[in-house]
C-alpha positions in Angstrom: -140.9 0.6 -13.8 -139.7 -0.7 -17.0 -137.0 0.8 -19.6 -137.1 1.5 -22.9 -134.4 1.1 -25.7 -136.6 3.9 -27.6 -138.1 6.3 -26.0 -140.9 8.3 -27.2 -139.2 11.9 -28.1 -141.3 14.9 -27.0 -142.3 16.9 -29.4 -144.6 20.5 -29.9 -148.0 20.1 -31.1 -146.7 22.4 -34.4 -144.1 19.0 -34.7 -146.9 16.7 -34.3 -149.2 18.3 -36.3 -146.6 18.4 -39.2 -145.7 14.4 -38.5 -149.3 13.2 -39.0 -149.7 16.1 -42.4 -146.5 14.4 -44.1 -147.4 10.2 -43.2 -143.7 9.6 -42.7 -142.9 6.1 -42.0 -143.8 4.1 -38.7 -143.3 0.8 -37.7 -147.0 0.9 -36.3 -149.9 2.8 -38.1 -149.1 5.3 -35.0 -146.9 8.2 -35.5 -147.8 10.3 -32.5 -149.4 10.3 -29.5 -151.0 13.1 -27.1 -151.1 13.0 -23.6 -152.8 15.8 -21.7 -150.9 19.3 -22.9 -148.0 16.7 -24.3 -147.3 15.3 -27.7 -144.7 12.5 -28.7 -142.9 11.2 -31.6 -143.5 7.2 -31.2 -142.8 6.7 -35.0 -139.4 4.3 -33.7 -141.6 2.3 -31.0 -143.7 -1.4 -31.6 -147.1 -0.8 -30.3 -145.9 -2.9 -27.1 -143.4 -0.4 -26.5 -145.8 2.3 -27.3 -148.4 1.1 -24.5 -145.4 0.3 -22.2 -144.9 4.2 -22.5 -148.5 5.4 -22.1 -149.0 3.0 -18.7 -146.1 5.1 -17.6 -147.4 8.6 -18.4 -150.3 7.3 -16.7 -148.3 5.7 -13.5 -146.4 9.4 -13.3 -149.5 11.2 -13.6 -151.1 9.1 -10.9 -148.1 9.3 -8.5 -147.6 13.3 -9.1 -151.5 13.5 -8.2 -151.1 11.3 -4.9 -148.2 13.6 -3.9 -150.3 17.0 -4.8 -148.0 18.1 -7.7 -150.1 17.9 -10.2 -153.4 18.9 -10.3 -156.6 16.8 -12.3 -158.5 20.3 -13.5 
């Protein structure tokens, strides 16, 4: 698993939702990302770093489904 320098910071949908109304500055044209019930401030992160961080959401999410702790419905 790889580690990042700047992480993604998690944020509330009422956060995110105020983020993408006020276009504040990003380094990509990305400023937040959802994933399932969870939103997350990338606005510090190159798009490399920002797919880096999805692939691991998505490498969690398939591990904590192999092991019954989370469930896909």
């Amino acid at each position: 698993m790889k580690t990042f320098y700047k992480k993604a910071k998690l944020i509330t949908e009422a956060e995110a939702r105020y983020i993408i109304a006020h276009g504040t500055a990003s380094s990509s044209e990305w400023v937040v990302v959802q994933y399932m019930d969870q939103w997350f401030d990338i606005r510090g992160m190159t798009k490399s770093e920002i797919t880096d961080h999805i692939e691991n959401l998505d490498r969690k999410l398939a591990s904590d489904l192999a092991a019954g702790i989370e469930n896909p419905h």
